[in-house]
Every structure is written in C-alpha cells, then in structure tokens.
C-alpha positions in Angstrom: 0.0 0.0 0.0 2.6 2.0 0.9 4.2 1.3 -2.5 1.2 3.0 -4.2 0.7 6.1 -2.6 4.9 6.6 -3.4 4.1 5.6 -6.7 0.9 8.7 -6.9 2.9 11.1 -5.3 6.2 10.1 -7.8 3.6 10.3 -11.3 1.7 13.4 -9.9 5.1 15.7 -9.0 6.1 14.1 -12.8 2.8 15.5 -14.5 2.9 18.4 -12.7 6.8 19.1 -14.1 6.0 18.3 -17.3 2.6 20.6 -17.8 5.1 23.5 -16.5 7.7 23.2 -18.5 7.5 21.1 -21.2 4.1 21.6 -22.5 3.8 25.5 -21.5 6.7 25.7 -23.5 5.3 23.6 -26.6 2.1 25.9 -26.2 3.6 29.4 -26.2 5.7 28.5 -29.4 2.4 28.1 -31.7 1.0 31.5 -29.7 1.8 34.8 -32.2 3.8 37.0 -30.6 3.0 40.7 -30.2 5.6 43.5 -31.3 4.4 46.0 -28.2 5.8 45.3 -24.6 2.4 45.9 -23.9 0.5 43.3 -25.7 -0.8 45.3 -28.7 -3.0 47.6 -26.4 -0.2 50.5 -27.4 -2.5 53.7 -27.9 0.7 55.9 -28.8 -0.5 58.2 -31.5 -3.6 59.1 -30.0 -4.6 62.2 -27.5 -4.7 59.6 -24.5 -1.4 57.5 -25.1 -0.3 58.6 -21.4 3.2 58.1 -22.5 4.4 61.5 -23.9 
C-alpha cells in the first residue's frame, strides 16, 4: 500500500513538471507573438497615449 501512494505522489510531482515546462513551452511557441511590450494595447499616436 505504501508502495502506491509513493508511486501517486512520484507520477503526480512528474505531471505536474511536465505541464510547466514542457508543454507551456510547446504551447507558447504556436501562440503569435505581439511587437508592443504591452501586448498590442499600445495607444501611442492618440490624445490619451499617457506616455508623452
């Protein structure tokens, strides 16, 4: 018995690693990325840019 809850807690720290790092980083490289530091919500050129 004891075996099998080592054996959960081993595959569920595993799964947990790999949906961090692995697949985030699989699913971030198919994401566009935006040319603003701000995401694309840039409203430079307007009256109420806030940044000049």
């Amino acid at each position: 018995m004891q075996e099998l809850f080592v054996l959960f807690t081993f595959l569920a720290a595993a799964g947990y690693l790999v949906n961090k790092f692995v697949w985030s980083a699989v699913v971030s490289k198919k994401k566009k990325t935006v040319g603003t530091l701000d995401g694309g919500n840039t409203k430079c050129g307007n009256d109420n840019c806030g940044c000049h």
